[in-house]
N, C-alpha and C positions, 0 to 999 in steps of 0.2 A: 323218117319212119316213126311213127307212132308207138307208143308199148300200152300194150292191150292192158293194165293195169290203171291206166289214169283215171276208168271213168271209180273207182273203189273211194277216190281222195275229196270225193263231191257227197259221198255217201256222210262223211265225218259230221261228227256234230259241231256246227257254227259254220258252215259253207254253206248252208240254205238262204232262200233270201231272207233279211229280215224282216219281224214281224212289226205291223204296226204300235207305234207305243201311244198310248194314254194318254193325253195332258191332262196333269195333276195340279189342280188347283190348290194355290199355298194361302192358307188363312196369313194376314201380316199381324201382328198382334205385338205383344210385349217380352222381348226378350228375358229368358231367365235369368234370374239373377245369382251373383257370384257369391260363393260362398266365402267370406274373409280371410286368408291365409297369417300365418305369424309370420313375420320381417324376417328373414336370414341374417342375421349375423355374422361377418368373416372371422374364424379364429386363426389367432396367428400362433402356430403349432411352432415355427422356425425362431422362435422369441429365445427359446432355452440353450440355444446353439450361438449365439451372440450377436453381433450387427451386421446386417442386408445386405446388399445392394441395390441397383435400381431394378432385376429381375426380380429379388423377394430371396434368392440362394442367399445362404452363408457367403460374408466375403471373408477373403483371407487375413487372416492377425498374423502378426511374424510373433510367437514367441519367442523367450531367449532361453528357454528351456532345449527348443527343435533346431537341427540344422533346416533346411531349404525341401530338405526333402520327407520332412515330417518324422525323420528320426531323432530318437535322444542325445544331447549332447555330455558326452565323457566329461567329466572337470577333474 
């Protein structure tokens, strides 16, 4: 059965045939040129927090001030 609504979905715009397109002709010529950027630089922001690992994280120091669990130790 048919639903008397279909022929509405052809009406839409971009369901027409397409229309023929141009060929545009490309001049080949001399690419622009690039404007010079400055070098980035890596800062190493993690420097002040003490030695790395191979990820770049803080690795752990055992001090002898903390127990294990980063709490203070009583004396």
């Amino acid at each position: 059965m048919k639903d008397n609504k279909d022929h509405a979905t052809m009406e839409l715009p971009g369901f027409a045939d397409p229309a023929p397109q141009a060929t545009e002709l490309r001049k080949i010529g001399i690419p622009p040129k690039r404007s010079k950027t400055a070098k980035q630089v890596q800062m190493n922001l993690l420097e002040v927090l003490g030695p790395t690992d191979i990820s770049g994280l803080p690795a752990w120091v055992n001090d002898e001030n903390t127990d294990l669990t980063g709490l203070p130790v009583w004396r």
